[in-house]
N, C-alpha and C positions, 0 to 999 in steps of 0.2 A: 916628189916626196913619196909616192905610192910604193916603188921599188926600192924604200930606203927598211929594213926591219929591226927589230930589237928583241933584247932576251925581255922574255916574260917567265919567271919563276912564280909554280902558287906552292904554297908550305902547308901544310895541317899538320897537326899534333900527330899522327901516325906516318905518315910519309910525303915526299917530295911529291905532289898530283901529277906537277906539271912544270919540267923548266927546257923551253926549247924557241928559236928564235920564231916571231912572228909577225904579219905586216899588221894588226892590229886586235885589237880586246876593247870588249863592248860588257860591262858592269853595271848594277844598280847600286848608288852611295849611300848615303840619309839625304843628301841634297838632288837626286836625281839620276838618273840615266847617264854614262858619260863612255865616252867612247876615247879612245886611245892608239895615238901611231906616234911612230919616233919621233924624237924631237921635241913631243909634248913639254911643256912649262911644267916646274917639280912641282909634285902636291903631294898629301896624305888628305886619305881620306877614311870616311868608314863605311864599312859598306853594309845591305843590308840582305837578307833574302832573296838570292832571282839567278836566272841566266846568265853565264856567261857565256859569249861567243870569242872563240877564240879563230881568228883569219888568219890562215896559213896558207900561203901560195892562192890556190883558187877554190879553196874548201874553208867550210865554216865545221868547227866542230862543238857540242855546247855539252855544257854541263852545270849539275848543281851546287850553286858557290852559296854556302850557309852563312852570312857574319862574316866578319873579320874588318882589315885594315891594310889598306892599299898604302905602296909608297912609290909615285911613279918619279923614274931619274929622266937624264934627256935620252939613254940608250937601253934603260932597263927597267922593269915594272914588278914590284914583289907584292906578291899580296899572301897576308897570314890572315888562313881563313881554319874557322872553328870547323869545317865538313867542306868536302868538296866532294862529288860524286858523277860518274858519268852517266847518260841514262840508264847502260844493261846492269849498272850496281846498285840502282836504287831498288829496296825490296817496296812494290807497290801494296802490298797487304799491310804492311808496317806503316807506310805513309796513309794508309787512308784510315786506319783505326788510329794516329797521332790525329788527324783531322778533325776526326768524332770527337775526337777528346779532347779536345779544343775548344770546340766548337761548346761542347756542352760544359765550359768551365765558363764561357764568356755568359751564355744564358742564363745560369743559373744564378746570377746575382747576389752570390754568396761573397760577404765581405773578406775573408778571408783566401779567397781566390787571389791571385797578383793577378790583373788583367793584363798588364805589361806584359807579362811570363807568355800568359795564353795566348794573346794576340801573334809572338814572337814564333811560339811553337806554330799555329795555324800557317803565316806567310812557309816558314818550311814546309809543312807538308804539302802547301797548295803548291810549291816551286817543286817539290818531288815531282808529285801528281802531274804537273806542267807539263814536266820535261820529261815522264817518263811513259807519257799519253802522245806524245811527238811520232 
């Protein structure tokens, strides 16, 4: 099964990231960690903030997958993601002032804050910062 591959398309709202055949994609959901090679059982899922490693032949390539919604088939895996970015396009002055800002929205206790919001924006910058400190 290692040498069997499958198309993997990812979609954002401004362009096609990535659609090209691959031996497998390793993603964060809301239920976990979950890794992927052909053949896989259909699902949807959602995903959340984190790396993707995408395995192609004998190289891992990764990048940063913001949100979205996975639809994996038995030969094909789409995922529409709200930001996807590879490391040399993440602007890191931009992720770590999102950070600050974040950070200081959760502390300050203000009702009027959506903590949801914040928390959401922080796992992005920290997955920026991640991936682009690699």
């Amino acid at each position: 099964m290692a040498d069997k591959k499958f198309r993997l398309q990812i979609i954002s709202p401004t362009r096609v990231f990535f659609d090209e055949e691959v031996d497998m994609a390793e993603m964060k959901t809301t239920e976990g960690e979950i890794g992927v090679l052909a053949g896989h059982i259909p699902l949807t899922a959602i995903l959340e903030p984190g790396v993707l490693k995408i395995h192609q032949d004998d190289a891992v390539k990764e990048a940063a997958l913001l949100d979205g919604f996975v639809e994996i088939r038995t030969n094909k895996v789409t995922v529409l993601a709200e930001a996807c970015e590879w490391p040399e396009e993440i602007d890191v002055h931009r992720a770590e002032e999102a950070k600050l800002r974040a950070e200081r929205r959760l502390k300050s206790g203000e009702k009027q804050v959506d903590m949801v919001r914040a928390e959401l924006a922080l796992k992005k910058a920290l997955t920026r910062l991640n991936l682009a400190g690699k």
